[in-house]
N, C-alpha and C positions, 0 to 999 in steps of 0.2 A: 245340424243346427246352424242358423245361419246368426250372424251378432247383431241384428235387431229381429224381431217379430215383425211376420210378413202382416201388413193387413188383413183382420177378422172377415171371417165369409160374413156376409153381408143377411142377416137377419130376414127368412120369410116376413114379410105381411100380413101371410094370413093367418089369423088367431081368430078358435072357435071361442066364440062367449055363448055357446049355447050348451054347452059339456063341460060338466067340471073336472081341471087339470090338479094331477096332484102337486105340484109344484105352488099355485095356489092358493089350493084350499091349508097347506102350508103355510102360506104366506099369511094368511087371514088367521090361524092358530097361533102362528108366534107376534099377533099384534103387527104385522104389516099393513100397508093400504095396496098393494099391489094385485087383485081380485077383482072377479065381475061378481054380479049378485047370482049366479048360479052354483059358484065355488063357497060364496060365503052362507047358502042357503044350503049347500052338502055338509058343510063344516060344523053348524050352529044343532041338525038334524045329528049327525053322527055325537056329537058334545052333548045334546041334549036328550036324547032319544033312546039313542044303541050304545052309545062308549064315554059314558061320563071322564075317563080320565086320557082322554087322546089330547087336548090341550098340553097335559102332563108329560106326554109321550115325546110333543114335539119340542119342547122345551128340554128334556133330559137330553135329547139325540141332541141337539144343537150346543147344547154345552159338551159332550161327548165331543165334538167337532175341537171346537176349542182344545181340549184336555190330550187329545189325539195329536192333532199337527205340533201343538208345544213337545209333546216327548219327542215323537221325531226329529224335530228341527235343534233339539238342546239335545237329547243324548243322542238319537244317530248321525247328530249334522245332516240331516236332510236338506237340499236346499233345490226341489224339484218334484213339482205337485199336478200330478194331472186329476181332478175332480170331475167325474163324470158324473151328472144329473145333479149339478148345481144348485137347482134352487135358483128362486128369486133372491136377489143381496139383500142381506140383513145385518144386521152388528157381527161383527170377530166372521168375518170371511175368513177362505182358507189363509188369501194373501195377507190378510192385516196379520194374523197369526205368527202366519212363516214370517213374515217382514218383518213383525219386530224383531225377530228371533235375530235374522241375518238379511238387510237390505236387499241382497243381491239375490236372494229367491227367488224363481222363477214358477210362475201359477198359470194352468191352463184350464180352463173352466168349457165342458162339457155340457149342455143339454140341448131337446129336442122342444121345448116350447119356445116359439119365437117371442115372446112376449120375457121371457128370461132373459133370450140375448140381447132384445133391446134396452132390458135395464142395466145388463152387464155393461155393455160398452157405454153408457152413460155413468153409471156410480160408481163400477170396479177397478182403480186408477190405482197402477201400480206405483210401489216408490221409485224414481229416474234410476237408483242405480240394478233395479229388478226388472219385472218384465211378467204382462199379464197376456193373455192371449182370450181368447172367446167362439167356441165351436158353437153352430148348432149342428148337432148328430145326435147319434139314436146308439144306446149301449148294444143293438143287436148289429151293430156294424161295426166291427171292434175292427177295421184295417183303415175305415177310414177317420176313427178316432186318431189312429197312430202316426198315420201321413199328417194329417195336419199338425198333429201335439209336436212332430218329430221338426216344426217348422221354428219351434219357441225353445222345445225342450233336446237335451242332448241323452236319447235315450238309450245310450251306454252308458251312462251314469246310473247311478242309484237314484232312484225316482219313487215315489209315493204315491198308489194309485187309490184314489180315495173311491167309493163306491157307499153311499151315506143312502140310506131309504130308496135307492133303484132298484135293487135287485126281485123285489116283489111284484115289478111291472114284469118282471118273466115268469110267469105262470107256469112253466114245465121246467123240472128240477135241471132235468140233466139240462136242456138246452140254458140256463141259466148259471150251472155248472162249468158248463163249457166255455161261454162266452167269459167268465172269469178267469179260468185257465187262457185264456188266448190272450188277452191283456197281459197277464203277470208271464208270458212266457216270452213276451217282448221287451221284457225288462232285466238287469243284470241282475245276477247276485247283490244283496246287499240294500236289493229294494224292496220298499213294503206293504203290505194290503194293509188300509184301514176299512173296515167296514162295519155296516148296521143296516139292518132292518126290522121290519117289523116280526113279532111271534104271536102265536097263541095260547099260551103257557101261564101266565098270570090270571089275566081273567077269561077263562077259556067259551063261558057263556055268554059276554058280550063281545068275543072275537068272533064267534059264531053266527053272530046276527049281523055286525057289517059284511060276515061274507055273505051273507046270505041276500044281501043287500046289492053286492054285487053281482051275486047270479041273476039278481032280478032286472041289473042293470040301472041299478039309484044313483050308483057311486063310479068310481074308477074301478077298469080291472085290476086289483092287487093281490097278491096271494099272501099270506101269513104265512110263518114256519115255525117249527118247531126249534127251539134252542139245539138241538140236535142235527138238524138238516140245516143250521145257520154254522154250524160248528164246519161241515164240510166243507163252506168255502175255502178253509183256507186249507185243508189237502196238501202236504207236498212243502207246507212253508214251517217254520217256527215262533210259536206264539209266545208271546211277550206276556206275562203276569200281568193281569191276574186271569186270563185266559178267556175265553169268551163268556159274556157274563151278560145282565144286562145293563144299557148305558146310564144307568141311572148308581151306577156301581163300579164303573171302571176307572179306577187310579182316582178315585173320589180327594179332593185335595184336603180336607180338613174331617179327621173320623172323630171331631169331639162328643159329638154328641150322635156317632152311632154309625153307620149306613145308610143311605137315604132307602124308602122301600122300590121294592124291584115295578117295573114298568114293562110293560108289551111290546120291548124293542131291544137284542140283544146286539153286541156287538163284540168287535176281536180285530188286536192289530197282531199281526205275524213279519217275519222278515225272510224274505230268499236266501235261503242258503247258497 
């Protein structure tokens, strides 16, 4: 790790507005303007149509993000976050999160739409005494995520590899499997997966028809999983209570008035032994 961050690779130009990106049509569910009308034309269809409560979905994940990096940063002192498939920026980023936690946080933000990295390196301003960084890369490249993170971050430290709604762009279990194991296996003891994605398991009749959606090729390729094949990722680590659940449930901060109900997106933070 070197004592400032090298300058970010420099953002493609080219961005399809003819195919809607999940990052996106995301961006258009949690009330962003960051979309072209092909993204918000898959989003408004999937909301309307096939998955009334995916709205709901994105908003549970995103406060999950929140609720996630705060434990880290206050009980394991985390202060070293590589997020791969970042999202367009929206309210309580990783870094706002960790930052307030501990200034000196260090955030490297991960994704593969250039249209992300060029908002990144415009809205995502670390605080002077921390440090942001901004890849575009692809999670099926997991050496070149870590060359470049290894420019920002000191990845012999305890490090937080976040993985929030990616993992479903890999469609073949093991090879998605694996690619997670190779990230976490470049990182010490002490460091932790947070992750989520989407399931099938709540409403399993209208999980069925966006996928179907995607075989027809309407939507993005995403694969749905099973709270059980979401449980696998984390293999080998040690989960943290309340174990993988869905995000609409994990470490919920106020149970007065109940549980919120479960959502099509489960998740689970663990730490390296």
């Amino acid at each position: 790790m070197t004592d400032e961050p090298t300058p970010p690779r420099r953002p493609s130009t080219e961005i399809d507005t003819t195919t809607p990106h999940q990052a996106r049509v995301w961006n258009f569910l949690l009330g962003g303007k960051d979309y072209y009308q092909v993204d918000r034309e898959t989003a408004e269809h999937l909301e309307q149509h096939i998955y009334p409560g995916i709205k709901d979905i994105a908003l549970h994940a995103r406060a999950f993000l929140g609720r996630a990096v705060r434990y880290v940063a206050e009980e394991a002192e985390i202060r070293q976050y590589l997020d791969v498939g970042t999202g367009l920026p929206t309210a309580d980023n990783t870094h706002d999160v960790a930052q307030r936690v501990d200034p000196t946080s260090r955030i490297v933000y991960v994704d593969n739409d250039p249209l992300v990295l060029v908002h990144a390196q415009a809205l995502l301003a670390s605080h002077p005494d921390g440090a942001c960084d901004y890849i575009e890369a692809d999670v099926r490249d997991p050496d070149a995520i870590l060359t470049h993170a290894a420019r920002t971050l000191d990845l012999t430290r305890p490090t937080a590899l976040m993985l929030l709604g990616v993992m479903g762009t890999i469609t073949d279990n093991d090879q998605a499997y694996a690619l997670t194991r190779h990230l976490m296996a470049a990182l010490p003891s002490g460091s932790y997966l947070i992750l989520e994605d989407g399931t099938n398991t709540v409403k399993p009749k209208e999980a069925a028809e966006a996928a179907n959606l995607v075989d027809e090729g309407q939507v993005y390729n995403y694969r749905l999983r099973t709270p059980e094949e979401i449980t696998r990722f984390f293999d080998g680590l040690r989960l943290v209570d309340p174990g993988v659940v869905s995000v609409s449930q994990w470490r919920v901060e106020s149970e007065v008035f109940g549980l919120p109900e479960k959502v099509d997106a489960y998740c689970g933070v663990a730490v390296k032994p």
